[in-house]
C-alpha positions, 0 to 999 in steps of 0.5 A: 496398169491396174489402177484399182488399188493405186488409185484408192490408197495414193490419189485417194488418200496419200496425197492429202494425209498429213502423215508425220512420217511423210513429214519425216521423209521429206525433213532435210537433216542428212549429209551425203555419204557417196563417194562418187558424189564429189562436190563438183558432181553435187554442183554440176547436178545442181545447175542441171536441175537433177537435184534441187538446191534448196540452200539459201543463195545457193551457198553453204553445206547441204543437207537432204531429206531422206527421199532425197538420198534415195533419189541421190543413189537411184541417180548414181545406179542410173549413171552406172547404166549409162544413162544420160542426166537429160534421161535422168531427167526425166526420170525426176519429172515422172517421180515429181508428177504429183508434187504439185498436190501435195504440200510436204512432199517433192517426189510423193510417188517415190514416198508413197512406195517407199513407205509401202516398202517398207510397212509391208515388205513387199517388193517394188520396182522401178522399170526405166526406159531407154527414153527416161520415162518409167513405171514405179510399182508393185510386182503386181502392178508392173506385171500387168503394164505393157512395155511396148517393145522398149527396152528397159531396166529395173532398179529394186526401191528395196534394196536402195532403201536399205542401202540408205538407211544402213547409211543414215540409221534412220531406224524410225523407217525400220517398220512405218506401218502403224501410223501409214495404215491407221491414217489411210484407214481413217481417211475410208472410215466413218461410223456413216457409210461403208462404202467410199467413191473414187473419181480417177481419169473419167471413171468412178469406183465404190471401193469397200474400207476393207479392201484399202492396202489388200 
């Protein structure tokens, strides 16, 4: 994949602004409204990690974060598909790669573009494999990725998002642009210097403050 604009405006930045939405997305103020979701299901899904459960002893009411909930509705259409909870899986462990590098957020990947989504009304993708492993990105960014010749089946974030917050009315997610972009600009600006370094996977790339979000 390009990890140009990746590498700069998530692993350069996102993981460490103290984004109060992110903060938000990640507060655990909803119940579940899926009917397919019943609370044997919601149990099993517990004792077989695919959902964490973050209730004291494991006893009393759920509540989930927003994130969660996408991730809850991201499991039902991967069920729908056929696919296993040890695909599934897998499919957590992939969207929670970076959750060890931040501290408010357990799926940061999945935050991270879902906040795109939304500021910038552009469509992001999942790419699931028969194997479980997936590729989350940008059109831009997935047309570039090599399948490999696995199979393999794309959700829309866009959709399920919207199909969340119809649920939940979490109108403060309508359009997060404002605070995400003048964060991630603060965080390549200084009256100092023009240009910012960016160390990713043995390389090291000079990247412009302008070219941040393009």
């Amino acid at each position: 994949m390009q990890y140009d604009w990746f590498q700069v405006n998530f692993l350069g930045c996102f993981l460490n602004l103290d984004l109060a939405v992110k903060k938000e997305l990640n507060y655990r103020q909803y119940s579940l409204s899926e009917p397919s979701v019943t609370p044997r299901v919601l149990n099993h899904w517990y004792q077989t990690s695919i959902i964490s459960d973050r209730r004291t002893d494991g006893k009393g009411w759920s509540k989930f974060s927003f994130t969660e909930l996408v991730w809850i509705k991201l499991i039902v259409r991967l069920r729908k598909f056929g696919l296993s909870l040890d695909k599934i899986k897998i499919v957590k462990e992939d969207l929670s790669k970076y959750a060890v590098e931040d501290a408010y957020s357990m799926f940061p990947l999945l935050d991270f573009y879902l906040l795109y989504a939304r500021s910038f009304k552009c469509s992001v993708n999942l790419r699931i494999f028969e194997d479980g492993h997936l590729l989350l990105g940008r059109e831009a960014e997935l047309k570039h990725a090599q399948p490999n010749g696995k199979d393999f089946i794309t959700l829309s974030l866009n959709v399920v998002i919207k199909e969340v917050i119809r649920k939940v009315s979490a109108t403060n997610l309508l359009d997060p642009r404002v605070e995400v972009q003048a964060q991630l600009q603060a965080a390549l600006s200084s009256d100092s210097f023009h240009t910012k370094a960016i160390s990713f996977e043995g390389h090291t790339q000079k990247v412009n403050p302008t070219f941040l979000m393009d």
